[in-house]
TORKOL-4160 file (C-alpha; in steps of 0.2 Angstrom, whole numbers, padded with zeros to 4 digits, m for minus):
362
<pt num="1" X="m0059" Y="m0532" Z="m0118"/>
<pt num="2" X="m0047" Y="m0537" Z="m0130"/>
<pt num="3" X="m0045" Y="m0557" Z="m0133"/>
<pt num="4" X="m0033" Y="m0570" Z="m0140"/>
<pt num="5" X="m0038" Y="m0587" Z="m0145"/>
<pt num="6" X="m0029" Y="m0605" Z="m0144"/>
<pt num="7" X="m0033" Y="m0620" Z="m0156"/>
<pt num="8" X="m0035" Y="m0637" Z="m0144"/>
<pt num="9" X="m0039" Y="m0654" Z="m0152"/>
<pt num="10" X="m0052" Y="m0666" Z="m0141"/>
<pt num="11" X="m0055" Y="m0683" Z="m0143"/>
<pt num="12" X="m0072" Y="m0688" Z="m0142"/>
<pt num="13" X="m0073" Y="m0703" Z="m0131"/>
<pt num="14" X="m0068" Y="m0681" Z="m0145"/>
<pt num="15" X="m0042" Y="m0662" Z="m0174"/>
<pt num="16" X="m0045" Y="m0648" Z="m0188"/>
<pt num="17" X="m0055" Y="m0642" Z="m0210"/>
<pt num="18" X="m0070" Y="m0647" Z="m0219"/>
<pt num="19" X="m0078" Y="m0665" Z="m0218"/>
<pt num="20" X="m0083" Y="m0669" Z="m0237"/>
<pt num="21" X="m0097" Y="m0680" Z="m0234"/>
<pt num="22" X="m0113" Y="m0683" Z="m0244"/>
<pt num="23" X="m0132" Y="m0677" Z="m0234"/>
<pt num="24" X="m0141" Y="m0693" Z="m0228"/>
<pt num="25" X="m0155" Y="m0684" Z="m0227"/>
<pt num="26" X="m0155" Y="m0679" Z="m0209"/>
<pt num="27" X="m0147" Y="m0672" Z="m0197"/>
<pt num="28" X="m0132" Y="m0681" Z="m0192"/>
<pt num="29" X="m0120" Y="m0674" Z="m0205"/>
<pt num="30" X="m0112" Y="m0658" Z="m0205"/>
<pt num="31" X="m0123" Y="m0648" Z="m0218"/>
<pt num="32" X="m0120" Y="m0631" Z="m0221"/>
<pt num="33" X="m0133" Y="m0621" Z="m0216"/>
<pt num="34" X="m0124" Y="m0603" Z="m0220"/>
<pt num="35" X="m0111" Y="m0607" Z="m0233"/>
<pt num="36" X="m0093" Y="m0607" Z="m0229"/>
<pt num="37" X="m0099" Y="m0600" Z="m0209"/>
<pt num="38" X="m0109" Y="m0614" Z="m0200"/>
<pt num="39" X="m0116" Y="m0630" Z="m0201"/>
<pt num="40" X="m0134" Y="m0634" Z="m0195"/>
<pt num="41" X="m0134" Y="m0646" Z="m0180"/>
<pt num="42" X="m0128" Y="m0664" Z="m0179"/>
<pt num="43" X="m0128" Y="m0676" Z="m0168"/>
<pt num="44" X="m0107" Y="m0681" Z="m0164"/>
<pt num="45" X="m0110" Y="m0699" Z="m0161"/>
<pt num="46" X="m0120" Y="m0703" Z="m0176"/>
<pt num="47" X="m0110" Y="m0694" Z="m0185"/>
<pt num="48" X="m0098" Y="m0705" Z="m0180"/>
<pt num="49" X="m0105" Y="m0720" Z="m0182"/>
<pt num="50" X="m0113" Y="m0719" Z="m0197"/>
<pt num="51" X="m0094" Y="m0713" Z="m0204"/>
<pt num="52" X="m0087" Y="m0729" Z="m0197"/>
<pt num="53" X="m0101" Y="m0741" Z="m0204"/>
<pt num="54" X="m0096" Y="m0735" Z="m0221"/>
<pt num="55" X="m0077" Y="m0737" Z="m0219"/>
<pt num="56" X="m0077" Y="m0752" Z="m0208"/>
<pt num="57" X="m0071" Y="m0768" Z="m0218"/>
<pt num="58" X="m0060" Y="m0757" Z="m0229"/>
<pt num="59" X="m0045" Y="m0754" Z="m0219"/>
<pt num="60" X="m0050" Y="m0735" Z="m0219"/>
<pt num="61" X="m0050" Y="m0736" Z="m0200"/>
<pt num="62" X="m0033" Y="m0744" Z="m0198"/>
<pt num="63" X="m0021" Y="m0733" Z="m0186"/>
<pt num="64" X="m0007" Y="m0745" Z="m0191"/>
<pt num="65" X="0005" Y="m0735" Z="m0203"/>
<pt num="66" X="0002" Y="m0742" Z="m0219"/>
<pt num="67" X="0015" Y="m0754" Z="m0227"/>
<pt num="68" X="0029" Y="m0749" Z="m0242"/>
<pt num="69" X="0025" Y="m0752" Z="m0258"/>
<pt num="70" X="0037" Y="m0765" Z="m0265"/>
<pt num="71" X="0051" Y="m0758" Z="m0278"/>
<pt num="72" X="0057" Y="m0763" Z="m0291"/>
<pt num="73" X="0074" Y="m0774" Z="m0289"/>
<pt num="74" X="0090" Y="m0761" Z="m0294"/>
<pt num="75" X="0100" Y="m0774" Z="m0301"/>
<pt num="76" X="0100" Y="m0773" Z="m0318"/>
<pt num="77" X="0088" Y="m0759" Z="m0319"/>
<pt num="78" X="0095" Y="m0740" Z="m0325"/>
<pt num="79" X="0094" Y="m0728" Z="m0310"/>
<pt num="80" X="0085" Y="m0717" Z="m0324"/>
<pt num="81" X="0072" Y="m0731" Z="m0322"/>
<pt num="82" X="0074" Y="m0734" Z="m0305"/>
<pt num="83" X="0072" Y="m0717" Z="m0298"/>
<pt num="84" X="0056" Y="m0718" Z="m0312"/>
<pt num="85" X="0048" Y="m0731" Z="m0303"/>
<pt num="86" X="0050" Y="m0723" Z="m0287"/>
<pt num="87" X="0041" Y="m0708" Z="m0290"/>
<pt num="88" X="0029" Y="m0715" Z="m0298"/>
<pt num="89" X="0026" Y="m0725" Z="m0282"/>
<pt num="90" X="0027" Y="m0710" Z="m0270"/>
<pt num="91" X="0015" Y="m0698" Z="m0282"/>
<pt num="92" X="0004" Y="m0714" Z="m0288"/>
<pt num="93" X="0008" Y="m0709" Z="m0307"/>
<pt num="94" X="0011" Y="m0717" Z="m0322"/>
<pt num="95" X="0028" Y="m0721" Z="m0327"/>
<pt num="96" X="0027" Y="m0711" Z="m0340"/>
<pt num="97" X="0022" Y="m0695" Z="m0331"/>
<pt num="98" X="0035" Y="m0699" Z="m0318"/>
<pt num="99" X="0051" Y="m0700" Z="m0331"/>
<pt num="100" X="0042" Y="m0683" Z="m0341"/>
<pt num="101" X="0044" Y="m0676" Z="m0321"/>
<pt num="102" X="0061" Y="m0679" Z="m0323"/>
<pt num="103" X="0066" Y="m0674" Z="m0336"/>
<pt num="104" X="0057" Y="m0657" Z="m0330"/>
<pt num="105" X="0062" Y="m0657" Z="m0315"/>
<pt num="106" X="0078" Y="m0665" Z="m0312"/>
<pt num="107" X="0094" Y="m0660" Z="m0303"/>
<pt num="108" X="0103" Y="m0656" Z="m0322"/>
<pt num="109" X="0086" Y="m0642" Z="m0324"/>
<pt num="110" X="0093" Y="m0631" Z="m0309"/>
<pt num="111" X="0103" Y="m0615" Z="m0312"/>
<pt num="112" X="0111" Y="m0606" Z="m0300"/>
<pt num="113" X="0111" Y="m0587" Z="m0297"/>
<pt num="114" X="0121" Y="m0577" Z="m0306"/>
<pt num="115" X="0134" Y="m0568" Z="m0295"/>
<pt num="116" X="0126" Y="m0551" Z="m0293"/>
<pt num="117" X="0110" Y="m0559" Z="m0289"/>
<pt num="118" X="0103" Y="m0559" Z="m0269"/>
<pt num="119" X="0094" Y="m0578" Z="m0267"/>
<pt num="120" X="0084" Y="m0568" Z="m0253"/>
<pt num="121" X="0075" Y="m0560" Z="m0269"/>
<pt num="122" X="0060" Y="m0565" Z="m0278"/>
<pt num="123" X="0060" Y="m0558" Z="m0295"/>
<pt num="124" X="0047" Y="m0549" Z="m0304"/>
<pt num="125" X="0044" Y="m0560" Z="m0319"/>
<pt num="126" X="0043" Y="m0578" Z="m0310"/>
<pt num="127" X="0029" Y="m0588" Z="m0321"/>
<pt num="128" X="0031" Y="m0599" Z="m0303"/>
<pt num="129" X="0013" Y="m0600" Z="m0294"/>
<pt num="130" X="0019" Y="m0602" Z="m0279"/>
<pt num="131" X="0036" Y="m0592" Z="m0281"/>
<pt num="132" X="0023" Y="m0577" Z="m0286"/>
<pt num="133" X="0010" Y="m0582" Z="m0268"/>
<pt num="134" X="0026" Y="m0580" Z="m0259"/>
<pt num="135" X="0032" Y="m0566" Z="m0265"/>
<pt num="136" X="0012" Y="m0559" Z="m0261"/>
<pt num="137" X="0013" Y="m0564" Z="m0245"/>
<pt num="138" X="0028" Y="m0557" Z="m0240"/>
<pt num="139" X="0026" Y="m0541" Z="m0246"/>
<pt num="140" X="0008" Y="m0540" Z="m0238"/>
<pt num="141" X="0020" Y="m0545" Z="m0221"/>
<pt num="142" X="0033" Y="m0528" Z="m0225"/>
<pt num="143" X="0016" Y="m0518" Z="m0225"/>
<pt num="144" X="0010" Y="m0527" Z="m0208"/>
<pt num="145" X="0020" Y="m0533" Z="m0197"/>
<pt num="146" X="0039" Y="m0534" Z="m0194"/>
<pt num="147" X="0048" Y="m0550" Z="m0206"/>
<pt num="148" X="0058" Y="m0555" Z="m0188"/>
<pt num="149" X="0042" Y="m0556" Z="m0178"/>
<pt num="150" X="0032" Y="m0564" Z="m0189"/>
<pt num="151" X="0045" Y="m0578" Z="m0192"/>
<pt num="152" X="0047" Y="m0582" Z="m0172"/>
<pt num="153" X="0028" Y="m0584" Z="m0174"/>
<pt num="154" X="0027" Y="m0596" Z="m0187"/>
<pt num="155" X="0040" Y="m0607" Z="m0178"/>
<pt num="156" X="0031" Y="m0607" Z="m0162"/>
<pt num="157" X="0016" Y="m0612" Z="m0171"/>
<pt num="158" X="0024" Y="m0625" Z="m0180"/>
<pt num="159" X="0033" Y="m0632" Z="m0164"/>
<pt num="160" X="0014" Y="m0634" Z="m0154"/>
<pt num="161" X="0008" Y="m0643" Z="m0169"/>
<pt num="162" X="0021" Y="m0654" Z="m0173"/>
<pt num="163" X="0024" Y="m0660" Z="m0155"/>
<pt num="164" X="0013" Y="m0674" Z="m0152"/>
<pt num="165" X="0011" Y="m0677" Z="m0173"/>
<pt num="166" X="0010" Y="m0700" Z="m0175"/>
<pt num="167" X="0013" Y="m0700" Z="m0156"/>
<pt num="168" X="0010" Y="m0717" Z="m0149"/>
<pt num="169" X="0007" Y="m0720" Z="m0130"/>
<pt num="170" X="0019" Y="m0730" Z="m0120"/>
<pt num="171" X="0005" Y="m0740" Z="m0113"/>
<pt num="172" X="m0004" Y="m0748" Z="m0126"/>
<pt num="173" X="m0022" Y="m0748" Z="m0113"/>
<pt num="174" X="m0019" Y="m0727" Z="m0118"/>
<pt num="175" X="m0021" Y="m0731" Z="m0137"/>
<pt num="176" X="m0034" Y="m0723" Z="m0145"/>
<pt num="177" X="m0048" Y="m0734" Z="m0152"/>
<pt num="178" X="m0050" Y="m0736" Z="m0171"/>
<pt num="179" X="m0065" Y="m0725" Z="m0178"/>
<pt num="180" X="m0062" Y="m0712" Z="m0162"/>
<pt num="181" X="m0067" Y="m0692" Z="m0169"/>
<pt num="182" X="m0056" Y="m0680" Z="m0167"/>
<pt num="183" X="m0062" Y="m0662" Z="m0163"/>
<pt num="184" X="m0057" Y="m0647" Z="m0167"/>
<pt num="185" X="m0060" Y="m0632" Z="m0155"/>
<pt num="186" X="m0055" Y="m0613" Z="m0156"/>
<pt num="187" X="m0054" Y="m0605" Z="m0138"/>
<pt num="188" X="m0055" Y="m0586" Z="m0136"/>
<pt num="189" X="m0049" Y="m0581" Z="m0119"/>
<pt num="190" X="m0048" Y="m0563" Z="m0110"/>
<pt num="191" X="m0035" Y="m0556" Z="m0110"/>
<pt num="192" X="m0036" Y="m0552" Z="m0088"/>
<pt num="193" X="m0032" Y="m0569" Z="m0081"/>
<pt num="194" X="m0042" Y="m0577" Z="m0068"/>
<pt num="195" X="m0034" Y="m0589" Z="m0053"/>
<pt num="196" X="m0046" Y="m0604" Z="m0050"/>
<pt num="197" X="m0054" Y="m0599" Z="m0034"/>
<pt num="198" X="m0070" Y="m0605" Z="m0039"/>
<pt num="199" X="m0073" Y="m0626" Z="m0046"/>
<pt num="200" X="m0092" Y="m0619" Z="m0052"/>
<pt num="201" X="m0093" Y="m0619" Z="m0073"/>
<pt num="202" X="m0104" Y="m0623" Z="m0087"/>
<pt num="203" X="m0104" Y="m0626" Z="m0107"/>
<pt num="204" X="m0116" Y="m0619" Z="m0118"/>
<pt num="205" X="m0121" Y="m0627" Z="m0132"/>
<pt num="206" X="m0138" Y="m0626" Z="m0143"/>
<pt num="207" X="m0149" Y="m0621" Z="m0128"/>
<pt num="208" X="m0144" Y="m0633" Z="m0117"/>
<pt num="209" X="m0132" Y="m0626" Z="m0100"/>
<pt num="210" X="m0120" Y="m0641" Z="m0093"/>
<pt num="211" X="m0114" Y="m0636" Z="m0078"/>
<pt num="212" X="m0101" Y="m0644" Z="m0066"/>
<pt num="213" X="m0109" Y="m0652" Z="m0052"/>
<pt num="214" X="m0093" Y="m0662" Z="m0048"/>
<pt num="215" X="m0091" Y="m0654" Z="m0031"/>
<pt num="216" X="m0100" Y="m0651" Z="m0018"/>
<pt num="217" X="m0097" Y="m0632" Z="m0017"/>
<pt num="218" X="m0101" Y="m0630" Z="m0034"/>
<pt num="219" X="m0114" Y="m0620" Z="m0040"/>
<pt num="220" X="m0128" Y="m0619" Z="m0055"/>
<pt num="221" X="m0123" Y="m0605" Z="m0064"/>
<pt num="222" X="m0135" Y="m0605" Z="m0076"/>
<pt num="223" X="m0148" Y="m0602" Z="m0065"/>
<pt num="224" X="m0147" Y="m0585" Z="m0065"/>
<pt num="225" X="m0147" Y="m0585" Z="m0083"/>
<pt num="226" X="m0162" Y="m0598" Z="m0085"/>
<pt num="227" X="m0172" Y="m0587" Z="m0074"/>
<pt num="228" X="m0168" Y="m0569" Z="m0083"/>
<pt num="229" X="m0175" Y="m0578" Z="m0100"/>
<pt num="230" X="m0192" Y="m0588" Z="m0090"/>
<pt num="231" X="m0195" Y="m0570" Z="m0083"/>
<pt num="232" X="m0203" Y="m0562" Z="m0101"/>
<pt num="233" X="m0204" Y="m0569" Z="m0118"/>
<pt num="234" X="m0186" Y="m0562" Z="m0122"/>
<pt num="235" X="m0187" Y="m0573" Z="m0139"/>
<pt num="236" X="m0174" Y="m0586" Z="m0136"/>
<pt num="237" X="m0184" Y="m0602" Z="m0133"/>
<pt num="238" X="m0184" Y="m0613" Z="m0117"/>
<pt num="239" X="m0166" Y="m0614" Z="m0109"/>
<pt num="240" X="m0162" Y="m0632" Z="m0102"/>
<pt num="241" X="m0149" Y="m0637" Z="m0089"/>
<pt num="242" X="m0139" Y="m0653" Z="m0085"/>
<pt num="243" X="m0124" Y="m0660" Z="m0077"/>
<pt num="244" X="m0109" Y="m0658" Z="m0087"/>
<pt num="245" X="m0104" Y="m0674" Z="m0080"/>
<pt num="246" X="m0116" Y="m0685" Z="m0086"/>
<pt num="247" X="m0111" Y="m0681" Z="m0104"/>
<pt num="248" X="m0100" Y="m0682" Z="m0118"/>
<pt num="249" X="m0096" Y="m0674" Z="m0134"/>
<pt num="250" X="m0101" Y="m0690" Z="m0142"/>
<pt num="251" X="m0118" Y="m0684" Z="m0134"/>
<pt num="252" X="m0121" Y="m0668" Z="m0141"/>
<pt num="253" X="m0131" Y="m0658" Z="m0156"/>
<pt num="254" X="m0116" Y="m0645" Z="m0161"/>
<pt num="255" X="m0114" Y="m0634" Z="m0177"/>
<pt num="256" X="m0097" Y="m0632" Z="m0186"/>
<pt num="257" X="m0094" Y="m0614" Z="m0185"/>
<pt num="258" X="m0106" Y="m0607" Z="m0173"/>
<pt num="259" X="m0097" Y="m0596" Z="m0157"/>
<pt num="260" X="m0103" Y="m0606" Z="m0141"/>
<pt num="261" X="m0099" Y="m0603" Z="m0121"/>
<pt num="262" X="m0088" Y="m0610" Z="m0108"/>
<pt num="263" X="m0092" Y="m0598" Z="m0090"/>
<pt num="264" X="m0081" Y="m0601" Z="m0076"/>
<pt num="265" X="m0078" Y="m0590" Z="m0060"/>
<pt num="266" X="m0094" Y="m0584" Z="m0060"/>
<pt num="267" X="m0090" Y="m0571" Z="m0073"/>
<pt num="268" X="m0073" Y="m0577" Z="m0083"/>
<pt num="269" X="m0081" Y="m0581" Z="m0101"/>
<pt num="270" X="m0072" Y="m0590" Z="m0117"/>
<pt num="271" X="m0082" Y="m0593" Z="m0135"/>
<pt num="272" X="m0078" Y="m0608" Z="m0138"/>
<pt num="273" X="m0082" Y="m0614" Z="m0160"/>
<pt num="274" X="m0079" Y="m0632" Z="m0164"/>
<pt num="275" X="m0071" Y="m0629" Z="m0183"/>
<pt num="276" X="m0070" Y="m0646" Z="m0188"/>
<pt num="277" X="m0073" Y="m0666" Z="m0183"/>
<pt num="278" X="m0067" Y="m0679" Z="m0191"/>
<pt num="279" X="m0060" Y="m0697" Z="m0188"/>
<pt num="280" X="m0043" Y="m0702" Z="m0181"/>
<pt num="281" X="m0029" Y="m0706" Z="m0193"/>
<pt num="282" X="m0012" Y="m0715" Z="m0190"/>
<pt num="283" X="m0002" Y="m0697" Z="m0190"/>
<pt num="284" X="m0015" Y="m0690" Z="m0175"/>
<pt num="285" X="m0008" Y="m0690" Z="m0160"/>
<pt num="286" X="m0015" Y="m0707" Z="m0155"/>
<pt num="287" X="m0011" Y="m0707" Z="m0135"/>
<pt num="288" X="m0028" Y="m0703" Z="m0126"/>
<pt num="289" X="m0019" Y="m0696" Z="m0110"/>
<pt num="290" X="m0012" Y="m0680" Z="m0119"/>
<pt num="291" X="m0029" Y="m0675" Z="m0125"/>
<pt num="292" X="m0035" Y="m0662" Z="m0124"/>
<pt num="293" X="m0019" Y="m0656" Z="m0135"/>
<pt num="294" X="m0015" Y="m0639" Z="m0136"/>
<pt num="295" X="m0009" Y="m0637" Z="m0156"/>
<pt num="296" X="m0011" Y="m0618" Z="m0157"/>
<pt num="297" X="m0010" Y="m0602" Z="m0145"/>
<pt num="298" X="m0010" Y="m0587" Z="m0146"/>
<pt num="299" X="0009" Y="m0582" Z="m0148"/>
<pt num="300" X="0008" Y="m0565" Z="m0138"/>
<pt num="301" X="0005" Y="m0571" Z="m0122"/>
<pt num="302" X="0020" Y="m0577" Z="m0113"/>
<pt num="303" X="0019" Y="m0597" Z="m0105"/>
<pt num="304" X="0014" Y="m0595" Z="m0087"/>
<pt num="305" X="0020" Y="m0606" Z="m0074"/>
<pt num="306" X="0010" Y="m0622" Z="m0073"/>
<pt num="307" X="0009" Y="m0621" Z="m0053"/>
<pt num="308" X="0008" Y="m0604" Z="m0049"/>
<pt num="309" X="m0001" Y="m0598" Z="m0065"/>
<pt num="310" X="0007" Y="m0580" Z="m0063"/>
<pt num="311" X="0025" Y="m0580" Z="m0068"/>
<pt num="312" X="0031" Y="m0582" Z="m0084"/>
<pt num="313" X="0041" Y="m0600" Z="m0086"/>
<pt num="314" X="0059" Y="m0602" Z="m0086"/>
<pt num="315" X="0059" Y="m0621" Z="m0085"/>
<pt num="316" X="0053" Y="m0635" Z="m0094"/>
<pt num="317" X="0051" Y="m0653" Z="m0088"/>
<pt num="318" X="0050" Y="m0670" Z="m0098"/>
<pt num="319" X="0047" Y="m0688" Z="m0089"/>
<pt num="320" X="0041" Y="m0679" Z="m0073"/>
<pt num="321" X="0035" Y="m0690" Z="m0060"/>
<pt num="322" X="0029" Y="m0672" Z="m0051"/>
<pt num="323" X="0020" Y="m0665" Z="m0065"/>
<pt num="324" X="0002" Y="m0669" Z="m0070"/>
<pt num="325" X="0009" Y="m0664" Z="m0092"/>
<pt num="326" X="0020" Y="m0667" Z="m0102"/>
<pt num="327" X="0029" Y="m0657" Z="m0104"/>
<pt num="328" X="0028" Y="m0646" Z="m0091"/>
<pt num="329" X="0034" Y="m0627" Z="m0087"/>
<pt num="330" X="0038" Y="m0619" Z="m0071"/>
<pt num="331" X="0045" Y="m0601" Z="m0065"/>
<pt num="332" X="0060" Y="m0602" Z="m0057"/>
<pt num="333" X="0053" Y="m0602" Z="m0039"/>
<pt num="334" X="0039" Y="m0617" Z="m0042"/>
<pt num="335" X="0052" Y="m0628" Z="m0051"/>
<pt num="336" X="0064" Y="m0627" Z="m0037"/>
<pt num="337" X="0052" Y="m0628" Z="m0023"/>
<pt num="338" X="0043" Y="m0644" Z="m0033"/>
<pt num="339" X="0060" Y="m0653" Z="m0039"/>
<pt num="340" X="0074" Y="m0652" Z="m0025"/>
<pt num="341" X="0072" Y="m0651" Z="m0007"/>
<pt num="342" X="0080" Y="m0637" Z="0006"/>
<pt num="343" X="0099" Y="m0646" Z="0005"/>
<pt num="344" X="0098" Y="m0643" Z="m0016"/>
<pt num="345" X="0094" Y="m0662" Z="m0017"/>
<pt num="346" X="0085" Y="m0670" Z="m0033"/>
<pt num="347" X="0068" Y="m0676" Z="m0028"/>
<pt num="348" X="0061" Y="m0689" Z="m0040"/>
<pt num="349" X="0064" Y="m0693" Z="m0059"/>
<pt num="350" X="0063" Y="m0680" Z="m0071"/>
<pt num="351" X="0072" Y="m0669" Z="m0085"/>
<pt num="352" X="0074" Y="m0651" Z="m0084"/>
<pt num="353" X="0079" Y="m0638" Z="m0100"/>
<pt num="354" X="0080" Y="m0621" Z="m0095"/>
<pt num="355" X="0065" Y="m0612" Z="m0107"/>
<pt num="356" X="0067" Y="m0596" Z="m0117"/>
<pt num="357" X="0047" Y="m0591" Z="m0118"/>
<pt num="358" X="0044" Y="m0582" Z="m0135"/>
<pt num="359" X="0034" Y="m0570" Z="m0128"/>
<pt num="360" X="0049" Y="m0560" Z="m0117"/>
<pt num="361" X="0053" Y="m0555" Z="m0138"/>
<pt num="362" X="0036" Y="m0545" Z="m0139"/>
């Protein structure tokens, strides 16, 4: 069965690359136990607060956004000196370094085209790095995949992670706590979808099954599985079970890397991988309700409709007083139904934008 995956950030009452941080010895930093592949396990909330004991009292932790460097007073100064002192401020260089940049660099340095020559282009004998990476990667594009398509992707991706970058909560009880980590986690999903029929689920992680005993009707799911591996020796140790509930990720052992489980519907299955952990910064998205948050998916599948799951959205809500996210996308059916009533009426406080999923483009 084919699958797609979706890139979601947790909090850890729970963000994304590699933590550079020296071994203390044991086991409560990310290690690498298979270079460039996986970590060996470490406790999340030591890992945690061992970061924040070595930061704390430095203003590392501070989510505040960090204050302008002062510039030099304009009057009387050259604006060759002046623009000088500001890059050097911005790049944290030498004065020096900063007027050789210039005088490199500057606006008197550019040449246009000449009139025969197509900007869209890149020619052969650029000494430019990254001119030369571009030109790589786009040809590599031509070869793959279609120029347009590959363009309406990158802008999708761009638009899910940029949504929520520095935003701060309305409430200030909603602001995320200084030192907080941020997680990471890649999601691969079937590509048959399931409606929730079911509330029984579990995680797996390093030999231990969490399962959702929130409801009554919920099942142990793992059982099953426990069971199958008690019945012989099958060479995969002693299985363990507890209630997802009575946990968080700040409780776990995890590795960075490693495919893990999350089984709900009795046989709907996603591999989940934690690729990074880290702390909160000032540019995170630092409101603790929109968490989880959704910064990647999978840009083949259309945007279902978040009441009906089937149908693909055609409207999209901000400020809803109906709508448990924000935003929020309805098919047309759902959004009328929800929002007015059978005389066409508005029903509570909301803003609607009709949505254009990128998907239909496939």
């Amino acid at each position: 069965m084919a699958e797609g995956d979706s890139g979601v950030s947790l909090f850890s009452g729970m963000s994304s690359g590699q933590v550079p941080v020296p071994n203390s010895g044991g086991c409560n930093f990310p290690e690498y136990e298979i270079p460039e592949i996986n970590t060996r396990a470490f406790h999340v909330g030591t890992f945690g607060e061992q970061w924040r004991g070595r930061l704390s009292g430095h203003g590392d932790l501070s989510l505040k956004e960090p204050p302008a460097s002062a510039l030099p007073e304009r009057g009387g100064v050259a604006d060759s000196a002046w623009e000088d002192a500001t890059v050097a401020r911005d790049l944290g260089c030498s004065m020096e370094a900063a007027a050789e940049l210039r005088a490199i660099c500057g606006l008197d340095k550019l040449k246009c085209l000449e009139e025969e020559e197509d900007p869209e282009v890149i020619p052969e004998n650029t000494d430019l790095v990254t001119l030369g990476v571009r030109k790589r990667l786009l040809e590599h594009r031509e070869e793959t995949i279609t120029i347009d398509r590959v363009c309406r992707q990158e802008t999708f991706a761009y638009e899910m992670e940029s949504r929520a970058v520095g935003k701060k909560p309305e409430n200030a009880a909603d602001m995320i706590e200084e030192g907080e980590l941020i997680l990471s986690v890649n999601i691969l999903y079937p590509v048959i979808f399931h409606k929730d029929l079911y509330k029984s689920a579990f995680f797996y992680f390093e030999g231990t099954f969490y399962n959702d005993k929130r409801y009554p009707e919920c099942r142990d799911l793992s059982r099953t599985i426990i069971e199958w591996s008690e019945s012989h020796d099958r060479g995969y140790g002693k299985f363990q079970a507890a209630k997802m509930e009575d946990f968080s990720f700040n409780d776990l052992n995890i590795k960075l890397g490693v495919p893990y489980l999350y089984c709900h519907q009795g046989d709907c299955e996603h591999v989940i991988v934690v690729t990074d952990i880290r702390l909160v910064h000032c540019d995170d998205c630092l409101d603790r309700k929109l968490y989880p948050l959704l910064i990647k998916k999978h840009w083949l599948w259309t945007r279902k409709c978040f009441v009906c799951k089937m149908y693909t959205a055609r409207w999209v809500t901000n400020n809803d007083s109906f709508a448990p996210d924000d935003p929020c996308f309805f098919c047309d059916v759902c959004f009328r139904m929800l929002h007015y009533d059978s005389e066409g009426n508005k029903l509570g406080e909301f803003l609607a934008y009709p949505y254009v999923d990128p998907g239909t483009f496939n």
